[in-house]
DRENKEDO-43813 format. One record per residue (C-alpha): residue in one letter; x, y, z; residue number from 1. Coordinates in steps of 0.001 Angstrom, whole numbers, plus 500000, padded with zeros to 6 digits. Each point is the difference from the previous one (the first is absolute). Layout:
{'a'; {X; Y; Z}; NUM} ...
***
This chain:
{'x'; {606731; 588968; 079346}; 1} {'x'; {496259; 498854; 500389}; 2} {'x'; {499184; 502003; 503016}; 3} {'x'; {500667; 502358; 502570}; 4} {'x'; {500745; 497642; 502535}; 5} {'x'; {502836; 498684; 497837}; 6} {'x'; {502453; 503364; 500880}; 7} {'x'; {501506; 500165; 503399}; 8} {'x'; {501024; 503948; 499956}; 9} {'x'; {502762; 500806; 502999}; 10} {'x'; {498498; 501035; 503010}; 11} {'x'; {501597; 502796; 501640}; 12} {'x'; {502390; 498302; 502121}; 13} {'x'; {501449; 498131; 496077}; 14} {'x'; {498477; 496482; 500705}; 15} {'x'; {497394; 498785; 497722}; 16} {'x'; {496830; 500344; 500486}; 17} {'x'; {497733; 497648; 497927}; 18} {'x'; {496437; 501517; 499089}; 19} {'x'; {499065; 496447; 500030}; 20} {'x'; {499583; 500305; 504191}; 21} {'x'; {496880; 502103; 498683}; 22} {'x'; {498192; 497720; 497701}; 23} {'x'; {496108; 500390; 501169}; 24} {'x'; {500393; 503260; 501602}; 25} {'x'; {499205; 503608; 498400}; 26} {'x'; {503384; 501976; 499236}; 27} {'x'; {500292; 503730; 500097}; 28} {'x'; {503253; 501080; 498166}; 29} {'x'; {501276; 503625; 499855}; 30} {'x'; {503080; 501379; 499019}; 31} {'x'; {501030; 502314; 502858}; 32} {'x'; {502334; 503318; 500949}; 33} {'x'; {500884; 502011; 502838}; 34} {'x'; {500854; 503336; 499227}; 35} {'x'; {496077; 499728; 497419}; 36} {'x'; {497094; 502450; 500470}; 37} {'x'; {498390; 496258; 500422}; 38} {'x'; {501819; 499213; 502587}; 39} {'x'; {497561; 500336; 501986}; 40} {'x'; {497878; 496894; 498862}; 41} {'x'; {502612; 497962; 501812}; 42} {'x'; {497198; 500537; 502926}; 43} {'x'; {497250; 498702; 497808}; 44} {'x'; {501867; 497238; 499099}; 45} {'x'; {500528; 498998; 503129}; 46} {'x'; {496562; 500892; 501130}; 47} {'x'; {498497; 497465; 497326}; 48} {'x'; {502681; 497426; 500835}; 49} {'x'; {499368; 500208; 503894}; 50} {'x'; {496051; 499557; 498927}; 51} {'x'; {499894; 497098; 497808}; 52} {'x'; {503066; 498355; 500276}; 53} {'x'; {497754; 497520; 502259}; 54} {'x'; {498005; 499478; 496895}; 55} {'x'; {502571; 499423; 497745}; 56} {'x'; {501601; 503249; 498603}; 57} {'x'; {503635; 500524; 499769}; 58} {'x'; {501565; 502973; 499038}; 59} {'x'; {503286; 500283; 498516}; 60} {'x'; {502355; 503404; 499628}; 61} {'x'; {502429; 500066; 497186}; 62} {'x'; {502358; 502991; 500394}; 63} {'x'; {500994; 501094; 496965}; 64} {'x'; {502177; 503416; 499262}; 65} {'x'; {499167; 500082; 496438}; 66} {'x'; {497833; 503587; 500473}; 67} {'x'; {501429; 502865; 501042}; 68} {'x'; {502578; 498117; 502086}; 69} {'x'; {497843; 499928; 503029}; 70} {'x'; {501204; 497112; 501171}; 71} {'x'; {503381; 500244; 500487}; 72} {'x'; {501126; 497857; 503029}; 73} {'x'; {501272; 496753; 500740}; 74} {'x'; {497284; 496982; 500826}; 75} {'x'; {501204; 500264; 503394}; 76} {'x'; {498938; 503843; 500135}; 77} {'x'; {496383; 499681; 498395}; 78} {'x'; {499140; 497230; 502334}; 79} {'x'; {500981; 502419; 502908}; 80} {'x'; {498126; 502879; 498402}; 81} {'x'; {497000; 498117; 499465}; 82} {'x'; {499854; 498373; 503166}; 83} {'x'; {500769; 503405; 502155}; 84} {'x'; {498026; 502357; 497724}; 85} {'x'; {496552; 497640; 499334}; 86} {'x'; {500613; 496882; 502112}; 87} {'x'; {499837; 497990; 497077}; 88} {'x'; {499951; 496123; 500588}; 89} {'x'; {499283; 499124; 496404}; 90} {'x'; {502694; 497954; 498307}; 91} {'x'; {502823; 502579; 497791}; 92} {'x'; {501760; 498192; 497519}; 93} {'x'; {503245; 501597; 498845}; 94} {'x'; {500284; 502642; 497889}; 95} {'x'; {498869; 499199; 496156}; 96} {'x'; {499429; 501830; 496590}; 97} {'x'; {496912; 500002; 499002}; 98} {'x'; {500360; 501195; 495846}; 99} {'x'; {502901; 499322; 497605}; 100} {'x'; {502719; 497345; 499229}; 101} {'x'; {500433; 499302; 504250}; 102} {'x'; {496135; 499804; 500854}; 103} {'x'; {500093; 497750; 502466}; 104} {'x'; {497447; 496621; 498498}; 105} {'x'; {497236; 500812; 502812}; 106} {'x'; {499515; 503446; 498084}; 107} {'x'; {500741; 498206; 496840}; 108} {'x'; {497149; 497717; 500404}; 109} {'x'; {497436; 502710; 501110}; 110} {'x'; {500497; 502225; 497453}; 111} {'x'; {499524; 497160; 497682}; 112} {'x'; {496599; 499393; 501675}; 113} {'x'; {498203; 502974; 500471}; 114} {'x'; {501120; 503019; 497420}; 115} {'x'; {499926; 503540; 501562}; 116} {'x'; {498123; 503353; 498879}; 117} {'x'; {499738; 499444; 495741}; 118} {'x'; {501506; 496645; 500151}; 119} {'x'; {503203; 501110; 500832}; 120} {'x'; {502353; 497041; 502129}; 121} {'x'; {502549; 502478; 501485}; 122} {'x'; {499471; 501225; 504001}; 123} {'x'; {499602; 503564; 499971}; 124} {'x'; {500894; 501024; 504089}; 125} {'x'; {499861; 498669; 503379}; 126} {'x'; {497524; 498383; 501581}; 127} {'x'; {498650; 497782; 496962}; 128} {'x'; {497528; 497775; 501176}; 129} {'x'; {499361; 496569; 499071}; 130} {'x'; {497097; 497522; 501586}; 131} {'x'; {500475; 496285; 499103}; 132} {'x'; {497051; 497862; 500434}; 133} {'x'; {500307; 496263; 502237}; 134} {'x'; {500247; 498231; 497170}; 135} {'x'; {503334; 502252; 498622}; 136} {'x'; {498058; 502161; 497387}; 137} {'x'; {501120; 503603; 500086}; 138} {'x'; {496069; 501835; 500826}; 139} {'x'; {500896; 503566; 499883}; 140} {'x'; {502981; 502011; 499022}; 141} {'x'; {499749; 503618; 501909}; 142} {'x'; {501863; 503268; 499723}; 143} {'x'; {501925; 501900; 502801}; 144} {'x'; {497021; 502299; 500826}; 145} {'x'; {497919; 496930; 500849}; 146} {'x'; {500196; 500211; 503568}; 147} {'x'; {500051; 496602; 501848}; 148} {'x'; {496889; 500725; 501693}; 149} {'x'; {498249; 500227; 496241}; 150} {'x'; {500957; 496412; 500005}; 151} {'x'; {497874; 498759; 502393}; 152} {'x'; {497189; 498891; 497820}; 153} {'x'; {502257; 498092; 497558}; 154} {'x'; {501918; 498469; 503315}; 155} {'x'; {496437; 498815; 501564}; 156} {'x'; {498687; 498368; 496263}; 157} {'x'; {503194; 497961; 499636}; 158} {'x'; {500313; 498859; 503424}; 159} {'x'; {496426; 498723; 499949}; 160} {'x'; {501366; 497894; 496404}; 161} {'x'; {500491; 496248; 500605}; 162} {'x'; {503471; 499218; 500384}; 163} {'x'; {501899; 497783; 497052}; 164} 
***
């Protein structure tokens, strides 16, 4: 693997989806839940998407039920409860670990990229953030209490980068 846009995760319906569609745009990647006390940023999410999608951002929800087991349902019922709860239009993939021997290679190559608190690889919750730049570079690697909204500075710098 030389890049990011080499992995084509499953999107929540199970077809591929190939990161390569985003080469040149800025990528906002969280591992998501919906039974988190984070939950909530599913609205800031979509509030940044819904603002700068036009300029290039794409945000991307991993559900993941590694933590607490907060996301327990099918693909079929997080799509629902997004979409009813926070009218979320961002693109879900399917459900995904994010740490040990079935880390899906998104979360693989992220970790790899940008270490968290002390160096450490391994996700620690819901609602890990990761900005990758337009030319594929992981920027920024944030924690669950980052709200999306704390975001918007990073967001604005990359999208004003030239494009690969």
């Amino acid at each position: 693997m030389t890049s990011l846009y080499d992995l084509a995760p499953r999107s929540a319906d199970g077809a591929p989806y190939p990161l390569a569609q985003h080469r040149g745009k800025v990528l906002l990647i969280v591992n998501t839940a919906s039974k988190c006390g984070f939950t909530p940023q599913y609205e800031g999410l979509e509030a940044l998407w819904r603002r700068h999608r036009a300029d290039g951002l794409v945000v991307l929800g991993f559900p993941c039920n590694q933590f607490g087991a907060q996301e327990p349902g099918d693909s079929e019922e997080i799509s629902r409860f997004c979409s009813l709860t926070y009218d979320v239009s961002f693109p879900l993939m399917a459900k995904v670990a994010v740490n040990g021997p079935e880390t899906d290679p998104v979360f693989g190559y992220l970790k790899s990229e940008k270490k968290g608190l002390l160096g450490t690889a391994g996700i620690k919750w819901n609602f890990t953030k990761f900005l990758v730049g337009r030319d594929g570079r992981v920027i920024g690697r944030y924690p669950p209490q980052t709200k999306p909204a704390d975001l918007e500075g990073e967001i604005a710098k990359a999208l004003a980068e030239p494009g690969p």
